[in-house]
DOGUMAR-887337 format. One record per residue: chain; residue number from 1; x, y, z of N, C-alpha, C in turn; residue in one letter. Coordinates in steps of 0.001 Angstrom, whole numbers, plus 500000, padded with zeros to 6 digits. Atoms other than C-alpha are relative to their C-alpha. Layout:
// residues N
(node "A",NUM,(X,Y,Z),(X,Y,Z),(X,Y,Z),"A");
...
This chain:
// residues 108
(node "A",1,(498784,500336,500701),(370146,055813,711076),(501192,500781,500570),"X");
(node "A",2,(498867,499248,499591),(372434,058842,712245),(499608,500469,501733),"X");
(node "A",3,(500763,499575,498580),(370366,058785,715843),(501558,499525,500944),"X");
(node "A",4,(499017,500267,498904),(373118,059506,718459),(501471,500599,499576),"X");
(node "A",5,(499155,499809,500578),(375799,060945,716158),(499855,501545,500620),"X");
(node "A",6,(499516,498191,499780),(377395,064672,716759),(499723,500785,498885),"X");
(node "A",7,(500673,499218,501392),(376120,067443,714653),(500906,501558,500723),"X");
(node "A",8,(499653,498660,499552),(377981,070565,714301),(499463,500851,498802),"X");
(node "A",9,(500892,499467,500795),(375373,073251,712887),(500606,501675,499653),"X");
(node "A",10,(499341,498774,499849),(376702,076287,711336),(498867,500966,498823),"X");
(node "A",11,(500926,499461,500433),(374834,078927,709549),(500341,500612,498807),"X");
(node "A",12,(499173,499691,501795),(375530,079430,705367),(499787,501784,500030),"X");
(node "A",13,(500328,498449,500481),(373382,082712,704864),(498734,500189,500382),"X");
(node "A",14,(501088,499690,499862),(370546,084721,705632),(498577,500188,499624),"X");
(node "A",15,(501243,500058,501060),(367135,084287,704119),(499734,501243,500352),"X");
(node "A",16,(500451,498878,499948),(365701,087607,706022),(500534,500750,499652),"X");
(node "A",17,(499147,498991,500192),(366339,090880,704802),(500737,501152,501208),"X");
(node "A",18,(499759,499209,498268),(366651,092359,708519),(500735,498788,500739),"X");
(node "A",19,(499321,500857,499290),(368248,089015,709759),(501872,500636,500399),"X");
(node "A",20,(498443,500014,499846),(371674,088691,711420),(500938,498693,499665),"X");
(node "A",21,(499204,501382,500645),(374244,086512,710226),(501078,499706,501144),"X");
(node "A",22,(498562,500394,498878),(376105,084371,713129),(500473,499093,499735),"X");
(node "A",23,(498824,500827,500327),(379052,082629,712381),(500258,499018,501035),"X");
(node "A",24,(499410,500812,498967),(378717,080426,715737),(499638,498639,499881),"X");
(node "A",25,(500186,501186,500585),(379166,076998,715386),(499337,499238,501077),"X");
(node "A",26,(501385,500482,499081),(375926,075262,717542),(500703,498478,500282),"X");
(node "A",27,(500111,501507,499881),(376809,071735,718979),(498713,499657,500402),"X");
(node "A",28,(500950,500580,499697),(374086,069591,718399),(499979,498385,500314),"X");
(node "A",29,(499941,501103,500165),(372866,065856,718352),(499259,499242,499654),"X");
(node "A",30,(501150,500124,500537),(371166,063787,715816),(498909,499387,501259),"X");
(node "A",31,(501036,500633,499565),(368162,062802,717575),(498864,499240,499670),"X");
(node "A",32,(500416,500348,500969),(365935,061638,715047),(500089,499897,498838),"X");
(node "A",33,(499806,499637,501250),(366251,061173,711109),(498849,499152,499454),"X");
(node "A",34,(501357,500557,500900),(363101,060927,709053),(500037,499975,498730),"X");
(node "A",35,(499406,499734,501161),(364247,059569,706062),(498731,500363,499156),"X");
(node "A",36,(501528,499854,500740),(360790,059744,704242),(499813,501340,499610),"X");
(node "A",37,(499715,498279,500105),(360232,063486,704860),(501136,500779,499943),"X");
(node "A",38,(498848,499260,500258),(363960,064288,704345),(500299,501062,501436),"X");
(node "A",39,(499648,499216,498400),(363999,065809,708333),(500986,499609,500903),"X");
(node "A",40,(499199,500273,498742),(366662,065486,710983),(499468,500662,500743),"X");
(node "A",41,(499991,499194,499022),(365363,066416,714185),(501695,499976,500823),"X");
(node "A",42,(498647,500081,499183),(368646,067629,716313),(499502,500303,501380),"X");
(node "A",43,(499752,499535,498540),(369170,067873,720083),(500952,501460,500152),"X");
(node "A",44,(499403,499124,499797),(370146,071532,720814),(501041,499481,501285),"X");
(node "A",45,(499951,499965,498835),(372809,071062,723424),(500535,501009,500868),"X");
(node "A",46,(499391,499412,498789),(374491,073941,724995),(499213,501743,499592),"X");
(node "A",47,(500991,498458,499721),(372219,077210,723491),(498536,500068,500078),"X");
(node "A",48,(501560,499447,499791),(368918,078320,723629),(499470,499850,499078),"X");
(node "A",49,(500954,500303,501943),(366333,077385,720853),(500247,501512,499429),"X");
(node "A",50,(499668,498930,501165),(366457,081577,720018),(500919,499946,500103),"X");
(node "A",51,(498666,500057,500422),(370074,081232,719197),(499909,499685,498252),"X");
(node "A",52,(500291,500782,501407),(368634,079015,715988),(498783,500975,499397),"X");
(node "A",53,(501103,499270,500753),(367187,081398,713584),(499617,499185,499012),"X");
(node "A",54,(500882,500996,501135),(364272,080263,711057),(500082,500920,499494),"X");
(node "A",55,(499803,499253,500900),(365185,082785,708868),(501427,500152,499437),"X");
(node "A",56,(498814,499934,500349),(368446,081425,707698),(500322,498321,499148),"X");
(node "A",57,(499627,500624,500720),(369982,078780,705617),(501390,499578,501204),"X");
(node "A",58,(498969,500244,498991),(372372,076444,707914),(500783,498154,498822),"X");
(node "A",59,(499029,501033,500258),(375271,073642,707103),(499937,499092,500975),"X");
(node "A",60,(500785,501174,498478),(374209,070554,709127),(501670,498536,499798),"X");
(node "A",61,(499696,500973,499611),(377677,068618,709964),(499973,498986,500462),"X");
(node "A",62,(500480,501451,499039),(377111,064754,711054),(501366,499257,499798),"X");
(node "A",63,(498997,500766,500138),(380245,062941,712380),(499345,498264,500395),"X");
(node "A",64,(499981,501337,499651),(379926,059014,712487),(501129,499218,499463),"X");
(node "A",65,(499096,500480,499967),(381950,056472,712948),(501569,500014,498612),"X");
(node "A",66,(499387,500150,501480),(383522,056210,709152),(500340,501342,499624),"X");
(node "A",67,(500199,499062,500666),(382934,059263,707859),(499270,501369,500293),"X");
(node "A",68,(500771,498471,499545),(381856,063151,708191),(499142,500128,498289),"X");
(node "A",69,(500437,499378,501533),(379053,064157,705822),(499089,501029,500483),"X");
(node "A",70,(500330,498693,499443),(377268,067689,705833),(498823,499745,499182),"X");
(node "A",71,(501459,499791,500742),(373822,068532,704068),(499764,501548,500543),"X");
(node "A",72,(500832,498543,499545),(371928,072077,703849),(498440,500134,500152),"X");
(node "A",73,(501514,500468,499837),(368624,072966,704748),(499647,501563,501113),"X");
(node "A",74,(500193,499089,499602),(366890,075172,706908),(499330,499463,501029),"X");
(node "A",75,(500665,500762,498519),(365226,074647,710675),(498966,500409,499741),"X");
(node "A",76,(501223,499426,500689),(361636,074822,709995),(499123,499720,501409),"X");
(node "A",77,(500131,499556,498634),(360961,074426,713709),(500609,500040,501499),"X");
(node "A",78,(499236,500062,498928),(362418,074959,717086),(498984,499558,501848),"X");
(node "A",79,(500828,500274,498569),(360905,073313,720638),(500556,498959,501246),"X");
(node "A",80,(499676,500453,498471),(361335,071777,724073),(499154,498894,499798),"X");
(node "A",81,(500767,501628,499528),(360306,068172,724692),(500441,499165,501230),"X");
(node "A",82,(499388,501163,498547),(360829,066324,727947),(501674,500640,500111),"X");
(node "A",83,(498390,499604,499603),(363963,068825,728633),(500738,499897,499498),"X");
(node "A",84,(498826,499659,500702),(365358,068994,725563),(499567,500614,498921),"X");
(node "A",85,(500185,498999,501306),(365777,071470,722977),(500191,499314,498337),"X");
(node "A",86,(499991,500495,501234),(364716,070295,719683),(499973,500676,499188),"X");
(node "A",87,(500594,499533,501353),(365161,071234,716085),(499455,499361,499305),"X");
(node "A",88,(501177,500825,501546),(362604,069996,712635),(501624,500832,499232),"X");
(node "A",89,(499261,499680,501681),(365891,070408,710073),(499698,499346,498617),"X");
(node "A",90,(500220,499830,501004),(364727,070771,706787),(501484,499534,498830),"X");
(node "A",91,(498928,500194,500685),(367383,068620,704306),(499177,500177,498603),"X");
(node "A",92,(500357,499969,501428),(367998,070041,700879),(500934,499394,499418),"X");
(node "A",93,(499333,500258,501206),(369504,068335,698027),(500980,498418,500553),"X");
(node "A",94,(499499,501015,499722),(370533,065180,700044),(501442,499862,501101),"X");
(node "A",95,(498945,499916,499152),(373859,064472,701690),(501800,499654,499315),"X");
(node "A",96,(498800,500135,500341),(377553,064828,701093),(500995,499807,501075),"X");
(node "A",97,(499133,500382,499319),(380698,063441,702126),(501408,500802,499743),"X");
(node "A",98,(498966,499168,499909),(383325,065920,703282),(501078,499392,500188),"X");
(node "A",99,(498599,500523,499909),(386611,063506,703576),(500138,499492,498438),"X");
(node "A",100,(499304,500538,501655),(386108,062188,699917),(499739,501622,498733),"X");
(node "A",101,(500056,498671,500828),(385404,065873,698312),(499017,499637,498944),"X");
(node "A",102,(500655,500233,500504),(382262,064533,696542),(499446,501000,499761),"X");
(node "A",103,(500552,498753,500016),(380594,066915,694264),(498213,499109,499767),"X");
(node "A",104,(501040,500476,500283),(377012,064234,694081),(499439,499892,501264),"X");
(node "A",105,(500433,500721,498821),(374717,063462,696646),(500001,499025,500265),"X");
(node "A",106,(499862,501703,498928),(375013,060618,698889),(498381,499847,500592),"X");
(node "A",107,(501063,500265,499897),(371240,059455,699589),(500173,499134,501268),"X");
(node "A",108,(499674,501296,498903),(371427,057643,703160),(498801,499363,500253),"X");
């Protein structure tokens, strides 16, 4: 559904108690969306899978054509496939739309 769209991944807060908290904003790209299991896999494209900590809570921007909508969640794995860096993102609580200031989820 959002396969091919721009994802800009930023990072809310830290689940670990020893974690670091980076404020850098990851360009990604959806690559998969499994609506069933509530997963976006993303295409890492310009850092390194350790860049993406699994010990953090991240803000998953998706621009398409119409509309920007964000969702939270957490990367619940990070890997290489045929030369590209993949994430498993973990969506919680559904999806919202950041141009209409919706406080409900949007279910896509």
């Amino acid at each position: 559904m959002y396969e091919g769209n721009p994802v800009d991944l930023q990072m809310e807060k830290v689940i670990s108690a020893d974690g670091i908290f980076d404020d850098t904003t990851r360009k990604c790209r959806v690559h998969k969306y499994d609506l069933e299991e509530d997963y976006i896999y993303l295409e890492l494209k310009e850092d390194s899978l350790t860049a993406i900590s699994l010990d953090a809570k991240y803000r998953c921007y998706i621009s398409t054509r119409t509309e920007l909508l964000y969702c939270t969640g957490v990367v619940k794995e990070r890997y290489s496939s045929e030369d590209v860096n993949l994430l498993k993102f973990r969506i919680e609580n559904g999806f919202y739309n950041v141009n209409e200031g919706k406080s409900t989820a949007e279910r896509a």
